[in-house]
PDB file of N, CA, C and O in Angstrom:
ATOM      1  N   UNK A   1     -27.856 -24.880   7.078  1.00  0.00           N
ATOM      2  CA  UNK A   1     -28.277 -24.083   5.944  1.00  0.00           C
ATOM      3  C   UNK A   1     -27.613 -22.712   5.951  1.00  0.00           C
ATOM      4  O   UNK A   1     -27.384 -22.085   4.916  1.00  0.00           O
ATOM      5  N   UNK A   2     -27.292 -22.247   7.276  1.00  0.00           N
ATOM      6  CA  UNK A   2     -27.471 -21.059   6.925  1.00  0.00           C
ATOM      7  C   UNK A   2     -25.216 -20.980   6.900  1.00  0.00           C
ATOM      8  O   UNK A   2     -24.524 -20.244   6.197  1.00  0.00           O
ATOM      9  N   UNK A   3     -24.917 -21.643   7.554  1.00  0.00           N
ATOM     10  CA  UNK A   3     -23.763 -21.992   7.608  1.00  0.00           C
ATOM     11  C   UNK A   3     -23.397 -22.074   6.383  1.00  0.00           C
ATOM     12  O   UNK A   3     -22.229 -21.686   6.357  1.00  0.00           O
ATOM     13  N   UNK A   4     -23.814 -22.428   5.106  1.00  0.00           N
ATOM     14  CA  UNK A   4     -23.289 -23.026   3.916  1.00  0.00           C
ATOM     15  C   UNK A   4     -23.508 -21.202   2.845  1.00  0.00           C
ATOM     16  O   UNK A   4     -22.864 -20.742   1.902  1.00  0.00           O
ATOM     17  N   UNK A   5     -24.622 -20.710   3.571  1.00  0.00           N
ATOM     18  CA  UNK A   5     -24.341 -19.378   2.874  1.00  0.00           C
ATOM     19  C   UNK A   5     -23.302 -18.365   3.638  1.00  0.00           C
ATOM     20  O   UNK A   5     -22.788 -17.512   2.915  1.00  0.00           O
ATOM     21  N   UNK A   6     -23.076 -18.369   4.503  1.00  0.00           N
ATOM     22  CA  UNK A   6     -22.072 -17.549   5.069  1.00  0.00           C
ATOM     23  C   UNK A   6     -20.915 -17.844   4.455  1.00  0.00           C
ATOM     24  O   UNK A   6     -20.274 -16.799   4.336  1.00  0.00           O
ATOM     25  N   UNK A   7     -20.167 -19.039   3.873  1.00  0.00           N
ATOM     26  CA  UNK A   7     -19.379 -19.183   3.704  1.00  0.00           C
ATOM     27  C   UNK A   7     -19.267 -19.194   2.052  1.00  0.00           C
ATOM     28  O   UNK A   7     -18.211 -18.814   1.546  1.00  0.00           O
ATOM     29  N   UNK A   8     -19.959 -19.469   1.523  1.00  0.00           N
ATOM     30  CA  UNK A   8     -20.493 -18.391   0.131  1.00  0.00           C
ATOM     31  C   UNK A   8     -21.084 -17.034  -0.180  1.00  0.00           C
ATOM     32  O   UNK A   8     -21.067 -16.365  -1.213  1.00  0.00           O
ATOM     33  N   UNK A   9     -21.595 -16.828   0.975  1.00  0.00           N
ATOM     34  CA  UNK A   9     -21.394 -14.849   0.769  1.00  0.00           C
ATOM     35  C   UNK A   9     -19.596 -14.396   1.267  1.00  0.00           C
ATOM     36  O   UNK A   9     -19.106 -13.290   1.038  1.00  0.00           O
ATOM     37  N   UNK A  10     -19.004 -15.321   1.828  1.00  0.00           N
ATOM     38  CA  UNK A  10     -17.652 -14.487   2.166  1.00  0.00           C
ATOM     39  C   UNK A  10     -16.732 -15.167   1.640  1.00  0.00           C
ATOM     40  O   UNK A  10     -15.525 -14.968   1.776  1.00  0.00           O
ATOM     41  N   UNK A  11     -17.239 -15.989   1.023  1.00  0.00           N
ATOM     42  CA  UNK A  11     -15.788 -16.417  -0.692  1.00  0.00           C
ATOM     43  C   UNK A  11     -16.519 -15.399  -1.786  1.00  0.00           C
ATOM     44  O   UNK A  11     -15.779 -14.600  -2.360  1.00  0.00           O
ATOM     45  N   UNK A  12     -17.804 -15.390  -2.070  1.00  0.00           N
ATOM     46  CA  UNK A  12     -18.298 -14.134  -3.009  1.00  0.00           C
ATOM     47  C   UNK A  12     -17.585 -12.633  -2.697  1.00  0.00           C
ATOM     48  O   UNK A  12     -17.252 -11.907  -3.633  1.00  0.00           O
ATOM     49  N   UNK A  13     -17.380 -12.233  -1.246  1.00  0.00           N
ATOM     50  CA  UNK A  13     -17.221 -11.149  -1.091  1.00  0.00           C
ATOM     51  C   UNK A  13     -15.551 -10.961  -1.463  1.00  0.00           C
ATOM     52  O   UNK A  13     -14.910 -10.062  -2.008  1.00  0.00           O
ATOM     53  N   UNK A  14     -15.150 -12.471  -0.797  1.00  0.00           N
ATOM     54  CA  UNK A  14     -13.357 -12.056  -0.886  1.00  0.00           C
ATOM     55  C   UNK A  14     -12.806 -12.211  -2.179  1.00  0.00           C
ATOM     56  O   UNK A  14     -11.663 -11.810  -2.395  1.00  0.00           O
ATOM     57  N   UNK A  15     -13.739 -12.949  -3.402  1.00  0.00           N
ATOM     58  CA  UNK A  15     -13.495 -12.694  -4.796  1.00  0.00           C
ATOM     59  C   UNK A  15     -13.853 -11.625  -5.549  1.00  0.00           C
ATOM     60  O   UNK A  15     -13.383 -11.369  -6.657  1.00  0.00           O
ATOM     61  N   UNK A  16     -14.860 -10.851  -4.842  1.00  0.00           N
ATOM     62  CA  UNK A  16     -15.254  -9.180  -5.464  1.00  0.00           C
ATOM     63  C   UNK A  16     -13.948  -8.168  -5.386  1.00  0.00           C
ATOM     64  O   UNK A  16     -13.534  -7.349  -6.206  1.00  0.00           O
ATOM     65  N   UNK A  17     -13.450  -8.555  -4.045  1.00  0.00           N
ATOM     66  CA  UNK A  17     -12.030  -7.591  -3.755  1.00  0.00           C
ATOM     67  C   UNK A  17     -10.703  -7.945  -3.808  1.00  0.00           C
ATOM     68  O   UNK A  17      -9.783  -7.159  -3.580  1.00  0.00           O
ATOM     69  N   UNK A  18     -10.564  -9.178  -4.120  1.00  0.00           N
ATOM     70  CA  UNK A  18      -9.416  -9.979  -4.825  1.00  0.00           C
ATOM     71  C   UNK A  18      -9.707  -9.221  -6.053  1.00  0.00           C
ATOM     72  O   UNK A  18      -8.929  -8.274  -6.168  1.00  0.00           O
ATOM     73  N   UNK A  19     -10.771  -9.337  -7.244  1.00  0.00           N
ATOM     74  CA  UNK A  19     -10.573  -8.642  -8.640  1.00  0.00           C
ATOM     75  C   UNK A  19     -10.331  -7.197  -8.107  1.00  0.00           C
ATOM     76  O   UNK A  19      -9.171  -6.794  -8.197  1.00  0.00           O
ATOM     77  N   UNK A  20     -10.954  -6.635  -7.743  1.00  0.00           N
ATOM     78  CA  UNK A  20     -10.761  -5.030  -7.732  1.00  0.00           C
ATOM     79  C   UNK A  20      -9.349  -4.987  -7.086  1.00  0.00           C
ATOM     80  O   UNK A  20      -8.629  -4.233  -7.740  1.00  0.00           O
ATOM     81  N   UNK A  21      -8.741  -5.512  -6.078  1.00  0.00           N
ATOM     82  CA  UNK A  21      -7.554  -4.888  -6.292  1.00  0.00           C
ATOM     83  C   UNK A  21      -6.722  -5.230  -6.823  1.00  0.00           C
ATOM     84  O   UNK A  21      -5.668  -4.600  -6.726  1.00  0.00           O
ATOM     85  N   UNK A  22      -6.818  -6.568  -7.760  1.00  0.00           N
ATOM     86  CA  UNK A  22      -6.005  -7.232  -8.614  1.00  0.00           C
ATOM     87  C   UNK A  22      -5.594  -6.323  -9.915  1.00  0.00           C
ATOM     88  O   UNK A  22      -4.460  -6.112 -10.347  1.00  0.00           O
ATOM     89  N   UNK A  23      -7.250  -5.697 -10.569  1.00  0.00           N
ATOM     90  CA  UNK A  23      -7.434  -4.378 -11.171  1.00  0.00           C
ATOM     91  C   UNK A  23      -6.684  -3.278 -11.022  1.00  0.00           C
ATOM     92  O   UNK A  23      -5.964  -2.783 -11.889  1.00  0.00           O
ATOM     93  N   UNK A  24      -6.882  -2.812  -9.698  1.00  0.00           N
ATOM     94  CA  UNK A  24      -5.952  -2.005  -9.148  1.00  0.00           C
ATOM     95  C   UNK A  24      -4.310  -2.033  -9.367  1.00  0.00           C
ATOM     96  O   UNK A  24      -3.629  -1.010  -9.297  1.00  0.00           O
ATOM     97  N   UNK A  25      -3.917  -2.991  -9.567  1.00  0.00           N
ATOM     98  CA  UNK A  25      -2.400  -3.458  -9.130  1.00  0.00           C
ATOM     99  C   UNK A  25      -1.780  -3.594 -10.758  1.00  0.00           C
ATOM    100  O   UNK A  25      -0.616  -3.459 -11.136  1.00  0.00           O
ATOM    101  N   UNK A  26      -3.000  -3.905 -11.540  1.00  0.00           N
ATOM    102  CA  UNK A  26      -2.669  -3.385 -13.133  1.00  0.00           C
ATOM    103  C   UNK A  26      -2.409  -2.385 -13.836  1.00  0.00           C
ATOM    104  O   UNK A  26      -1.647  -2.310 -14.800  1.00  0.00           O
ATOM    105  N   UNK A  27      -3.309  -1.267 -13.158  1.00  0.00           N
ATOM    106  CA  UNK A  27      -3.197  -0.040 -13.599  1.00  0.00           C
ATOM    107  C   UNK A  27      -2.154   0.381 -13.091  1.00  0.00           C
ATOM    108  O   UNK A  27      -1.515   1.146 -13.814  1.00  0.00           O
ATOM    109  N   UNK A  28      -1.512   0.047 -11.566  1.00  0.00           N
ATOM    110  CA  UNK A  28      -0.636   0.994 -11.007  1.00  0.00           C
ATOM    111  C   UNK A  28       0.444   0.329 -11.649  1.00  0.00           C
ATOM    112  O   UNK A  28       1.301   1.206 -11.754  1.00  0.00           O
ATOM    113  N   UNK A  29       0.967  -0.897 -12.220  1.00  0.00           N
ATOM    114  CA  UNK A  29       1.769  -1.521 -12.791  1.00  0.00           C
ATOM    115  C   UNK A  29       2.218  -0.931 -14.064  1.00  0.00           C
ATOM    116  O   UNK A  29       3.391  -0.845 -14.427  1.00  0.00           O
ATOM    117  N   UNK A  30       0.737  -0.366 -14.979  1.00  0.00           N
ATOM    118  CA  UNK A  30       0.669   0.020 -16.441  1.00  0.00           C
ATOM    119  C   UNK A  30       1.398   1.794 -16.105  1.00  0.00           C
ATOM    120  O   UNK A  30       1.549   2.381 -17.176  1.00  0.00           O
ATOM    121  N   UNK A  31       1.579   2.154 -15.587  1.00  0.00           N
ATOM    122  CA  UNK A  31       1.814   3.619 -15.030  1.00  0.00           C
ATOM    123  C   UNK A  31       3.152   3.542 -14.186  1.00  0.00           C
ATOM    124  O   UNK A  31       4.133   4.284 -14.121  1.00  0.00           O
ATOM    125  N   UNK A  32       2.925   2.755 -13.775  1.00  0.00           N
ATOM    126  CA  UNK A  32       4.647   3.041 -12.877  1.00  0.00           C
ATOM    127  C   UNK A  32       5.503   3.935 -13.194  1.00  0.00           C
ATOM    128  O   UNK A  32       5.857   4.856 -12.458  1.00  0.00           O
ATOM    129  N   UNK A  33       6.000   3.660 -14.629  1.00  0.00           N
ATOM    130  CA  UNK A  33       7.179   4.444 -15.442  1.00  0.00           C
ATOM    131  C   UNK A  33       6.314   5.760 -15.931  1.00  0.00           C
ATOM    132  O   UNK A  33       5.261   5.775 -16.569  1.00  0.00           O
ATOM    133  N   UNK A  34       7.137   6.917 -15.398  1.00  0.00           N
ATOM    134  CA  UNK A  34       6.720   8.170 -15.659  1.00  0.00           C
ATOM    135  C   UNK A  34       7.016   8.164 -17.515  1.00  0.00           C
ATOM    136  O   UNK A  34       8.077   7.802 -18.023  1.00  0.00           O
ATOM    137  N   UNK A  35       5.776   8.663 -18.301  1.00  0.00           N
ATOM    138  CA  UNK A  35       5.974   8.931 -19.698  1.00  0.00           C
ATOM    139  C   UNK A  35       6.455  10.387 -20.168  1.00  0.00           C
ATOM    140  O   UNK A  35       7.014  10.626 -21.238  1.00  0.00           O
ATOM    141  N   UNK A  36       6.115  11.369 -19.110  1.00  0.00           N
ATOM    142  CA  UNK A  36       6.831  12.595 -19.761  1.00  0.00           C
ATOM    143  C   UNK A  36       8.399  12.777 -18.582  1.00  0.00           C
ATOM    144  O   UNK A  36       8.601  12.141 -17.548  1.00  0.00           O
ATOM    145  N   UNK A  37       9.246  13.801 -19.182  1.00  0.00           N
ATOM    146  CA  UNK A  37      10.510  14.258 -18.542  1.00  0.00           C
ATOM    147  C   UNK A  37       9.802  15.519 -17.168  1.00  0.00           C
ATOM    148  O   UNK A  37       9.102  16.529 -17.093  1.00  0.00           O
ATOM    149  N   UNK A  38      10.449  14.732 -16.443  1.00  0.00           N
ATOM    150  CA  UNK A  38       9.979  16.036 -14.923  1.00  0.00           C
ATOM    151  C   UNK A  38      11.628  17.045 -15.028  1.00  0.00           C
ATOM    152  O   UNK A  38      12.775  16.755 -15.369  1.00  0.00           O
ATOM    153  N   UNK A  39      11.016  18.182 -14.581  1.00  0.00           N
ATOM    154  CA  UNK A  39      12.583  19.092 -14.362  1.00  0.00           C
ATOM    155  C   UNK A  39      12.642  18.990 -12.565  1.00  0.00           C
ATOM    156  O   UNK A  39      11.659  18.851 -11.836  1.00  0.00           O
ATOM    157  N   UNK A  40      14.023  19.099 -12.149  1.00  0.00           N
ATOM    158  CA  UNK A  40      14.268  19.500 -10.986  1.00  0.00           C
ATOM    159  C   UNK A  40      13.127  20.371 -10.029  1.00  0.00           C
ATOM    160  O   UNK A  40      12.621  20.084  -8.944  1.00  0.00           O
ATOM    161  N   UNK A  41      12.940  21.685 -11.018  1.00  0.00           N
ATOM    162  CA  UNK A  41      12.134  22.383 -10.074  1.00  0.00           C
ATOM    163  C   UNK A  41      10.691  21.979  -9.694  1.00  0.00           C
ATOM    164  O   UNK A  41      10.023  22.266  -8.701  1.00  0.00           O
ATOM    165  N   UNK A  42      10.359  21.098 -10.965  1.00  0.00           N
ATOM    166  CA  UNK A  42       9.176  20.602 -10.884  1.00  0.00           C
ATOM    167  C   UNK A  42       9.246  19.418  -9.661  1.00  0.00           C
ATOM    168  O   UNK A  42       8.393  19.185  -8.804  1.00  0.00           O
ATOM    169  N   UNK A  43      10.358  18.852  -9.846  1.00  0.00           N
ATOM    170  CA  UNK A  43      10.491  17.701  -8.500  1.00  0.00           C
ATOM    171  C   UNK A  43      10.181  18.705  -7.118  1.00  0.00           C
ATOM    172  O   UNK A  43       9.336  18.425  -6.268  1.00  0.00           O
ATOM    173  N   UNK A  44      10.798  19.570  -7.100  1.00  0.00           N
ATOM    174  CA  UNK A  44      10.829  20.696  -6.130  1.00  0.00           C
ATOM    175  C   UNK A  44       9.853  21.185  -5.382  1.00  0.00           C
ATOM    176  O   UNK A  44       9.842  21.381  -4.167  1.00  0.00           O
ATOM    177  N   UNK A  45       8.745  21.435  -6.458  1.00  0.00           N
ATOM    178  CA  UNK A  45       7.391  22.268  -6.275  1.00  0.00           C
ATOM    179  C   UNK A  45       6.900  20.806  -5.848  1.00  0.00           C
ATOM    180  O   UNK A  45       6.640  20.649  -4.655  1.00  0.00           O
ATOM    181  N   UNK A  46       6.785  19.960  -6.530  1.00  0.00           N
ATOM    182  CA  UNK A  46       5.676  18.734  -5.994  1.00  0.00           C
ATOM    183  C   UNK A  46       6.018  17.907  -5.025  1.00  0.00           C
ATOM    184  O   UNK A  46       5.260  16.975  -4.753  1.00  0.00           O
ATOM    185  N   UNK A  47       7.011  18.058  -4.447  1.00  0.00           N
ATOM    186  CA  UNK A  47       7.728  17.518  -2.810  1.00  0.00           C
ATOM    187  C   UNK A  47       7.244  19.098  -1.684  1.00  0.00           C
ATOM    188  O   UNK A  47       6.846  18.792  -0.561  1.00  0.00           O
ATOM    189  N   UNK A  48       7.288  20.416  -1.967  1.00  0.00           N
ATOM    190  CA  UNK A  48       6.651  21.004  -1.337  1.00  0.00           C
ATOM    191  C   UNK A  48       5.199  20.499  -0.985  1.00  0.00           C
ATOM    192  O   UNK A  48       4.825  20.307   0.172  1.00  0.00           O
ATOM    193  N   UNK A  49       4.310  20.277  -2.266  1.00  0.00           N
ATOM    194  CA  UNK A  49       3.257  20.369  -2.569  1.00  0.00           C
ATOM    195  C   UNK A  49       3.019  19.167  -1.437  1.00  0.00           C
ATOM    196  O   UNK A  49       2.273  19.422  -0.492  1.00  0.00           O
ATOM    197  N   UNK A  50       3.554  18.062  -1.518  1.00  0.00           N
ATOM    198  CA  UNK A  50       3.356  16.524  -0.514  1.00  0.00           C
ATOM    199  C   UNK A  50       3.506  17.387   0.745  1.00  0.00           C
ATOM    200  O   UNK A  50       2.548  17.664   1.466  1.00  0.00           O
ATOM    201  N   UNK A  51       4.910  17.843   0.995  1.00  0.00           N
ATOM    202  CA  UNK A  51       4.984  18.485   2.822  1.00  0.00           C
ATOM    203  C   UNK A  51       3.962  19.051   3.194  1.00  0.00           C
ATOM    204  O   UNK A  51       3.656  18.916   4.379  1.00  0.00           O
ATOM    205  N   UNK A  52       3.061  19.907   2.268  1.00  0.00           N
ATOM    206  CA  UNK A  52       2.148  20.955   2.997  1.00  0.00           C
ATOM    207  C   UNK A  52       0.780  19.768   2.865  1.00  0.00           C
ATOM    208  O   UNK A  52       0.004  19.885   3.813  1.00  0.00           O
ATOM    209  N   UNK A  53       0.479  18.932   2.090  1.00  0.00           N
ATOM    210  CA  UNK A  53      -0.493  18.279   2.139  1.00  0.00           C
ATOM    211  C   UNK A  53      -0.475  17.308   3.498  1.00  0.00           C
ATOM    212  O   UNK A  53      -1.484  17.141   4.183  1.00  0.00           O
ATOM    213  N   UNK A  54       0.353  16.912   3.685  1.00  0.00           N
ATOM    214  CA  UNK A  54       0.604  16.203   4.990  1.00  0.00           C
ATOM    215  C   UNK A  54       0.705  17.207   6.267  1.00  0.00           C
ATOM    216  O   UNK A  54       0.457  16.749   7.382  1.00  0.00           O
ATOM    217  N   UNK A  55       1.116  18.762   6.088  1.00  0.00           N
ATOM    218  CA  UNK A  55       0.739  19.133   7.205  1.00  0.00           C
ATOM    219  C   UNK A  55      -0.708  19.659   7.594  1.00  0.00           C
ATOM    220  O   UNK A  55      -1.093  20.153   8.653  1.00  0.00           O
ATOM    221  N   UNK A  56      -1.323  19.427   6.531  1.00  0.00           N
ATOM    222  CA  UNK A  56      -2.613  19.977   6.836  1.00  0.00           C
ATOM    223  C   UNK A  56      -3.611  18.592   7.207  1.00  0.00           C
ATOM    224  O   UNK A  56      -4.533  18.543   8.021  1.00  0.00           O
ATOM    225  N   UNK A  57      -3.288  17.923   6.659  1.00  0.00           N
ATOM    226  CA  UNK A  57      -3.688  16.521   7.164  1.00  0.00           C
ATOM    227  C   UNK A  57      -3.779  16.328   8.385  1.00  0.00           C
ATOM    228  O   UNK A  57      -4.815  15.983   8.953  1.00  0.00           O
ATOM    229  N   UNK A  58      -2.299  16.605   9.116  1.00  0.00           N
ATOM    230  CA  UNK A  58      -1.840  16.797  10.614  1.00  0.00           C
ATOM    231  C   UNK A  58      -3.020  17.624  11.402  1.00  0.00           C
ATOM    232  O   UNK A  58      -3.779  17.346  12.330  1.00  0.00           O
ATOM    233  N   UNK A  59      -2.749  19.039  10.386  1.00  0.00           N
ATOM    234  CA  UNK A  59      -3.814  20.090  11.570  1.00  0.00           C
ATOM    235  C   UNK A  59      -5.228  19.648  11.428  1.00  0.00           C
ATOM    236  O   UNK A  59      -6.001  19.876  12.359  1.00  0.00           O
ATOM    237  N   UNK A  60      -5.811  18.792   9.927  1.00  0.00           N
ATOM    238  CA  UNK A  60      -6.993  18.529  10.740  1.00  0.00           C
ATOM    239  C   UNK A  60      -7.427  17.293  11.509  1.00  0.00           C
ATOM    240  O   UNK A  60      -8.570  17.133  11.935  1.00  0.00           O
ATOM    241  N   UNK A  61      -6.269  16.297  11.676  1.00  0.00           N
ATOM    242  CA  UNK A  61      -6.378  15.123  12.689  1.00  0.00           C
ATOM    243  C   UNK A  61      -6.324  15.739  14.320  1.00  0.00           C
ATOM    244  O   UNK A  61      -6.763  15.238  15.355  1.00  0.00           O
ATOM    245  N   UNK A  62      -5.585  17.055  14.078  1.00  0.00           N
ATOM    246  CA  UNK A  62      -5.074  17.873  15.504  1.00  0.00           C
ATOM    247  C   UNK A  62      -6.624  18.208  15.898  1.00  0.00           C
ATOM    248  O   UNK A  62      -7.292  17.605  16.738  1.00  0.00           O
ATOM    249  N   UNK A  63      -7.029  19.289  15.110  1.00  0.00           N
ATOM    250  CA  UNK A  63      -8.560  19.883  15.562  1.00  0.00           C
ATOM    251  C   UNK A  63      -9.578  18.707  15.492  1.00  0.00           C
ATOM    252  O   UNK A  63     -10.599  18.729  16.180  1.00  0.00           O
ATOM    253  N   UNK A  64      -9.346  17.899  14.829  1.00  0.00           N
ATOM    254  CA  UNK A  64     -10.446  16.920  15.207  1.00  0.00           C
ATOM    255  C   UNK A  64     -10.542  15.773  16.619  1.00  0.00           C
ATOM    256  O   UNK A  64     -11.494  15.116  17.039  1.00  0.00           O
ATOM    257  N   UNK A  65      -9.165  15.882  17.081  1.00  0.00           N
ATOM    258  CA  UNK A  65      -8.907  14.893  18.144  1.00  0.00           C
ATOM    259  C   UNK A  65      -9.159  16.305  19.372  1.00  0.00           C
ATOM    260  O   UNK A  65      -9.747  15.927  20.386  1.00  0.00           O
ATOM    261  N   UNK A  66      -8.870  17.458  19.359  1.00  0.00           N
ATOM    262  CA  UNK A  66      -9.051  18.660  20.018  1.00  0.00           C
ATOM    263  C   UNK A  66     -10.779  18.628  20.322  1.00  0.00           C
ATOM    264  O   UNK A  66     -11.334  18.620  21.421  1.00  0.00           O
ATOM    265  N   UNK A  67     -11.307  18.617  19.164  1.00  0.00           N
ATOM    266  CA  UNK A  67     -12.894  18.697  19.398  1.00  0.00           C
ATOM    267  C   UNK A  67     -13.404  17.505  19.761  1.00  0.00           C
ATOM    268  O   UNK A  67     -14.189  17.558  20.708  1.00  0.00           O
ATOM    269  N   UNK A  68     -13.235  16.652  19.386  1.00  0.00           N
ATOM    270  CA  UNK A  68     -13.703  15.030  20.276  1.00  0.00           C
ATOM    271  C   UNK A  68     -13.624  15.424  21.724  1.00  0.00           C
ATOM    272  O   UNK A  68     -14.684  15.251  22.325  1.00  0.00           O
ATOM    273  N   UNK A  69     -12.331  16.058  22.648  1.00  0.00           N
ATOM    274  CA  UNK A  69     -11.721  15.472  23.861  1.00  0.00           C
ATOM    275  C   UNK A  69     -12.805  16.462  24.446  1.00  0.00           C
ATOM    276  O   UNK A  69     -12.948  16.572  25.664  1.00  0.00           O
TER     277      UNK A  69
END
C-alpha cells in the first residue's frame, strides 16, 4: 500500500517540476533576443556591475566560512 503511494507522490512531485521548469525554459526562450539597442558603455557599466556582484558574493562566502570555523 504504502509502496504504491510513494511512487505516486514522486511521479506527482517530478511532474510539478518538470512543468515549472518547462515554464521556465519558455519565458527564458521568449526573451532571449534583447528588444532594445545596448551602447558599448552600457555593456561596460553592466560587466562592472556582474564583477563587483560576484566579488561581494565572494566576501560574503569568505566571512561566512570565517565565522563557521
Amino acid at each position: 500500500m504504502f509502496k504504491g503511494m510513494r511512487v505516486t507522490l514522486s511521479q506527482r512531485t517530478g511532474e510539478f517540476f518538470w512543468r515549472k521548469f518547462r515554464k521556465i525554459r519558455e519565458i527564458n526562450k521568449r526573451y532571449e533576443k534583447s528588444s532594445i539597442k545596448v551602447t558599448p558603455t552600457v555593456k561596460i557599466a553592466l560587466l562592472f556591475l556582474r564583477i563587483y556582484l560576484i566579488l561581494l558574493v565572494l566576501i560574503l562566502v569568505y566571512k561566512f566560512i570565517t565565522l563557521v570555523r
